[in-house]
C-alpha positions in Angstrom: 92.9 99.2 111.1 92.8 96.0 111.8 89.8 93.1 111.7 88.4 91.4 114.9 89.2 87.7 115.5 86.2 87.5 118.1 83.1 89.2 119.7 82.0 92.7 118.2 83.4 96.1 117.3 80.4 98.8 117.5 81.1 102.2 117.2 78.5 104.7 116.9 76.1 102.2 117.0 77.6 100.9 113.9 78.7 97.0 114.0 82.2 97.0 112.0 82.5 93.3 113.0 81.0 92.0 109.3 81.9 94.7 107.3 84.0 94.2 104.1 87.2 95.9 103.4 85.9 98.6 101.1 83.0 99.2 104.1 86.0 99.7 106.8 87.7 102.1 104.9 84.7 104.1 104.4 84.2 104.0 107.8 87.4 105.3 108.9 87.8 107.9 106.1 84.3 109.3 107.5 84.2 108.5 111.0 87.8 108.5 112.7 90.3 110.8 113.2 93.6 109.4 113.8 96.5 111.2 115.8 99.4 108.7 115.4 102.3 108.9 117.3 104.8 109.3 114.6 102.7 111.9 113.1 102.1 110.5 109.8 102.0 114.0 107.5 102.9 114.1 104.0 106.4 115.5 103.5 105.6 117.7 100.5 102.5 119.3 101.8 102.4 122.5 104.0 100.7 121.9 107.0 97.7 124.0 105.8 97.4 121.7 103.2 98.1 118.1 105.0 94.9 119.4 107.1 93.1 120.0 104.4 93.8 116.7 103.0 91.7 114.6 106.0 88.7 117.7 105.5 88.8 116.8 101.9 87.4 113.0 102.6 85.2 113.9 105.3 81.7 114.7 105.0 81.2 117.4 107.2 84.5 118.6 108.2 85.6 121.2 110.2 87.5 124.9 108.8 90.9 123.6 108.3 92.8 127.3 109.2 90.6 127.7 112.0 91.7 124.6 113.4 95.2 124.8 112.7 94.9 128.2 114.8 92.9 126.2 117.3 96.2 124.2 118.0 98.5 127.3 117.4 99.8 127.0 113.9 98.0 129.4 112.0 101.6 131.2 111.5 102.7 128.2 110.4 100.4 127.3 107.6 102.7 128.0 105.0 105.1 125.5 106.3 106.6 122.2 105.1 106.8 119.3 107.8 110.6 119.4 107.7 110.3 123.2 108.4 108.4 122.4 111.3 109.9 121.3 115.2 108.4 117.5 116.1 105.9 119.1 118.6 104.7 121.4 115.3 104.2 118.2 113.5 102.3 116.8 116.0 99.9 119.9 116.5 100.0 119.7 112.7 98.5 115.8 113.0 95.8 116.4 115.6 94.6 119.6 113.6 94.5 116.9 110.9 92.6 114.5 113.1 90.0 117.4 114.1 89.3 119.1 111.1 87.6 116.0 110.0 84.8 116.4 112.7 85.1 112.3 113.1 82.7 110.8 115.5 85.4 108.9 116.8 89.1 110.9 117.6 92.1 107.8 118.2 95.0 110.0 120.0 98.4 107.9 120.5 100.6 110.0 122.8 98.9 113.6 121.6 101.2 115.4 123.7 104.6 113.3 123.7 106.4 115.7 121.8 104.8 118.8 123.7 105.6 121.4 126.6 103.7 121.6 129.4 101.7 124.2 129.0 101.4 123.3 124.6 100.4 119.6 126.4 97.9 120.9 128.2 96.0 123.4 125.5 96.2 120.6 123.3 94.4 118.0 126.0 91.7 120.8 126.6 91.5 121.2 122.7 90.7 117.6 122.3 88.5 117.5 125.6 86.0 120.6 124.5 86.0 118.9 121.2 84.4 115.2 122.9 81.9 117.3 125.3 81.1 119.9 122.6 80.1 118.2 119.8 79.3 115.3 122.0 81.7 112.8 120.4 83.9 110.4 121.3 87.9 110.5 122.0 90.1 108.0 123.1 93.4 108.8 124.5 96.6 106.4 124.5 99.0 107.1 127.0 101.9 106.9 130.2 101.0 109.7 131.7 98.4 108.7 133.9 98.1 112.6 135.3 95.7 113.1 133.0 92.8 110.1 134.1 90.8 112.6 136.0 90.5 114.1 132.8 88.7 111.5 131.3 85.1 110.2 131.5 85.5 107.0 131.8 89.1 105.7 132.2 90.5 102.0 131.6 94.5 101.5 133.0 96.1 98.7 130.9 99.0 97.3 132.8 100.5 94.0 130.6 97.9 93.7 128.6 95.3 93.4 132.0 92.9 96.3 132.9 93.7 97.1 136.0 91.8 99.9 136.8 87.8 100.4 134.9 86.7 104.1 136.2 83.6 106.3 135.3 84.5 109.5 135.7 81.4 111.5 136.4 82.6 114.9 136.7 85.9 115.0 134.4 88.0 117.6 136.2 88.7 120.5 133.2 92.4 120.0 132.1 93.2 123.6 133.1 93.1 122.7 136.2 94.8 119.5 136.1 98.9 119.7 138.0 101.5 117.5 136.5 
């Protein structure tokens, strides 16, 4: 969202670091799905239809029922946001994010709002999605019980990485104990 003061930003082999405003959006409306933290869905839509709205401005999105199933909520299609509990919202918002297909997925705290076992569908969900379609996903989070899930892992601690790890064999989130 926002423009780089210094060095490059290359995603996909694409160099955003020159590209106009019109160009980024474009880029981000095609490319990125976004899971913010605080959700972000549009109060009078039904969940069916606030995931249709990110397939709508992608180019070659994703089913958007089948992937509101994919994160449980097929029930719950019919639904406003304000009918929906926070962790609905949230499955709501990364069924959003995947239904576009983007070549890059942004997660901020996926699973904050989530059970256990919900957290850890949805991590899988998201993980499948990076090694199937061979895409990228980035994950923002605390809970560092999930780094051996991850290919390659970078631990931020006050704005330092601490910690650069390649991951070669990501351990399957089913199997991950938190």
């Amino acid at each position: 969202m926002d423009t780089a003061t210094s060095g490059s930003v290359i995603v996909a082999g694409h160099n955003l670091t020159n590209d106009s405003k019109r160009q980024l959006t474009t880029f981000r409306r095609h490319e990125i799905g976004f899971v913010f933290q605080f959700y972000n869905l549009v109060p009078n839509l039904t969940a069916l239809e606030n995931v249709q709205l990110a397939s709508e401005i992608a180019p070659d999105a994703l089913d958007s029922l089948d992937t509101l199933d994919q994160v449980g909520l097929k029930g719950r299609a019919n639904n406003f946001p304000a009918q929906l509990s926070g962790g609905e919202q949230q499955r709501v918002a990364i069924a959003r994010a995947i239904a576009k297909n983007p070549t890059l997925l942004l997660c901020d705290e996926p699973t904050g709002a989530l059970d256990y076992r919900t957290g850890k569908h949805i991590l899988k969900l998201i993980q499948d999605f990076a090694h199937s379609t061979g895409k990228n996903a980035i994950i923002v989070t605390h809970n560092s019980l999930i780094k051996p899930m991850g290919d390659h892992v970078l631990e931020v601690v006050d704005g330092q990485i601490k910690e650069d790890v390649h991951n070669e064999t990501p351990v399957p989130v089913e199997t991950l104990e938190w």
